[in-house]
C-alpha positions in Angstrom: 22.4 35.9 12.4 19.0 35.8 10.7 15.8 35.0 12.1 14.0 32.1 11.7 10.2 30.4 11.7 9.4 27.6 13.9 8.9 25.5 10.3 12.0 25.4 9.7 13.0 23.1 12.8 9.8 21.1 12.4 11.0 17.0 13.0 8.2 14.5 12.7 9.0 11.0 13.5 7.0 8.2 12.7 7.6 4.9 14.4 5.2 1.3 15.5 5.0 0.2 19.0 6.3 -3.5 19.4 6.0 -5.7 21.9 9.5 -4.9 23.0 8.3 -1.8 24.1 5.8 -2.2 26.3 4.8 -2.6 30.0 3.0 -5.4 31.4 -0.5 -3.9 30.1 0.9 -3.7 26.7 1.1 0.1 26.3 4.5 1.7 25.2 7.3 2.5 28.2 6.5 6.0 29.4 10.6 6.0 29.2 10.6 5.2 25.8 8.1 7.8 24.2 10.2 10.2 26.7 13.8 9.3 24.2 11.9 9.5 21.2 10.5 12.7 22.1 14.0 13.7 23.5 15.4 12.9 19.9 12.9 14.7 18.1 13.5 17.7 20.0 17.4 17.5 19.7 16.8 17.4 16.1 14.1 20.1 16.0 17.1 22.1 18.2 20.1 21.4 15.9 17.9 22.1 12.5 17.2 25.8 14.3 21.0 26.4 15.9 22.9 25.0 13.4 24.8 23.6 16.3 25.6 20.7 18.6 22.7 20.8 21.0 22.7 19.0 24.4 19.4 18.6 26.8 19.8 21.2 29.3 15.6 20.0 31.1 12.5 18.2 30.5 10.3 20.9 31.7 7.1 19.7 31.4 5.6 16.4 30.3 1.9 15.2 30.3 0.6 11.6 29.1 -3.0 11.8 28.1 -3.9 8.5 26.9 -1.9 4.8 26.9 -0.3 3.7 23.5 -1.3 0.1 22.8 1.2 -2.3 21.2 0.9 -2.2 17.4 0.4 1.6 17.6 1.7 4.0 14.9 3.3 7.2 16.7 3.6 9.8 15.4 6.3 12.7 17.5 6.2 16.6 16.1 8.7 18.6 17.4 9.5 22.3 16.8 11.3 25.3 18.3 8.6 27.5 20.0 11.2 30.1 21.6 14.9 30.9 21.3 16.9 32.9 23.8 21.1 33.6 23.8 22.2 29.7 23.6 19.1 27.9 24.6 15.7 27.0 22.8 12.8 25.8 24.5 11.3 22.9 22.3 7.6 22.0 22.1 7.0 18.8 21.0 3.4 16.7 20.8 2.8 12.8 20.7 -0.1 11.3 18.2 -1.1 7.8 17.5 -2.7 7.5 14.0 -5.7 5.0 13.4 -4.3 2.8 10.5 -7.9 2.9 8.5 -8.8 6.0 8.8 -5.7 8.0 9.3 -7.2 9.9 12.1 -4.7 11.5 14.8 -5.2 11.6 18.5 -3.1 13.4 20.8 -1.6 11.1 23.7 1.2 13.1 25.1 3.4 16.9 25.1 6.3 17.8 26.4 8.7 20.9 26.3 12.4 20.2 26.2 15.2 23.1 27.2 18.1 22.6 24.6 21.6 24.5 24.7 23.4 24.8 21.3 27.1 24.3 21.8 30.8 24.2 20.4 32.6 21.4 20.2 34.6 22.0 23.6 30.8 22.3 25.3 30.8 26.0 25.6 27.0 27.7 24.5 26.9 29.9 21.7 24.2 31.9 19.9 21.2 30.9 18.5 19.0 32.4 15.6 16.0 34.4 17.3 12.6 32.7 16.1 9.3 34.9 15.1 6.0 33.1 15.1 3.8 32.4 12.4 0.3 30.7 13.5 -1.8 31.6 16.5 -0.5 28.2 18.7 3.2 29.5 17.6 2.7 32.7 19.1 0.8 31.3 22.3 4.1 29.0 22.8 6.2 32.0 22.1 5.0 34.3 24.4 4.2 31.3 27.2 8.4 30.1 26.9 9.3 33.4 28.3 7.1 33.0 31.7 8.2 29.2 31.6 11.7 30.3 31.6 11.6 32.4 34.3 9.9 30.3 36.4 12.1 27.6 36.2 14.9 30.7 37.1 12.9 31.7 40.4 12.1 27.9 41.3 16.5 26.7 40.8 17.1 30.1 42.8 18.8 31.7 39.7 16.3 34.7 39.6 15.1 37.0 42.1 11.2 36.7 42.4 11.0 40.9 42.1 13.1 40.3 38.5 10.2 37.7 36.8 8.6 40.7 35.3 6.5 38.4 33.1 5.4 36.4 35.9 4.0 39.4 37.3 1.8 40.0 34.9 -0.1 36.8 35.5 -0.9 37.9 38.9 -0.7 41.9 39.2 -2.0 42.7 35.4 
């Protein structure tokens, strides 16, 4: 199985804010830029496995700034870490001023996918190396993410989280 770059799983989707859409101050549905973000990264997840991909957790999620009606968003999504089955995917949310084209950052997330056969069961994924600085920085930060979420669900003994450690002991 060869290794890959981030690049290759790189899913940008491009969509307007209607009216539809939005809450009672006319900013876009938390909910809704949580699916398109969710599709973005089970594309950015398939493009990298080859595979069926299911959502396995929404591990982190942070919304900066509203998203008026009439917006243009803008959702990047890429595979920052792959490990047997799964693939942590970071994704970030822009809005893009129609005049000037300029993009501001509203929202992140990072999505847990598992590539799977068609009767469900996981299967191997392509191992991913890093190519920029911000790769890397999400490359080596899925690992202690990972095993985080392992200590919290009680699927990893506190003693095993040897990158954890290193946070706190050096």
């Amino acid at each position: 199985m060869n290794t890959k770059i981030p690049k290759e799983s790189l899913t940008v989707l491009t969509d307007m804010v209607l009216p539809g859409e939005t809450n009672a101050l006319n900013s876009l549905f938390g909910g809704e830029i949580l699916a398109r973000m969710d599709r973005a990264c089970s594309i950015a997840a398939q493009r990298h496995s080859g595979q069926i991909v299911v959502t396995a957790s929404v591990n982190h999620v942070v919304f900066t700034k509203a998203v008026p009606v009439g917006s243009i968003v803008i959702v990047e999504a890429k595979v920052s870490r792959a490990f047997k089955s799964s693939m942590e995917v970071y994704t970030d949310v822009w809005t893009e001023d129609r005049k000037s084209g300029q993009k501001t950052k509203v929202n992140e997330g990072i999505y847990t996918f598992v590539a799977v056969d068609k009767t469900g069961t996981p299967v191997k994924v392509p191992a991913i190396k890093p190519e920029t600085k911000l790769e890397q920085e999400r490359f080596d930060g899925a690992l202690r993410r990972k095993q985080l979420s392992l200590v919290l669900s009680g699927k990893m003994n506190p003693q095993d989280a040897k990158e954890l450690k290193t946070l706190f002991i050096g």
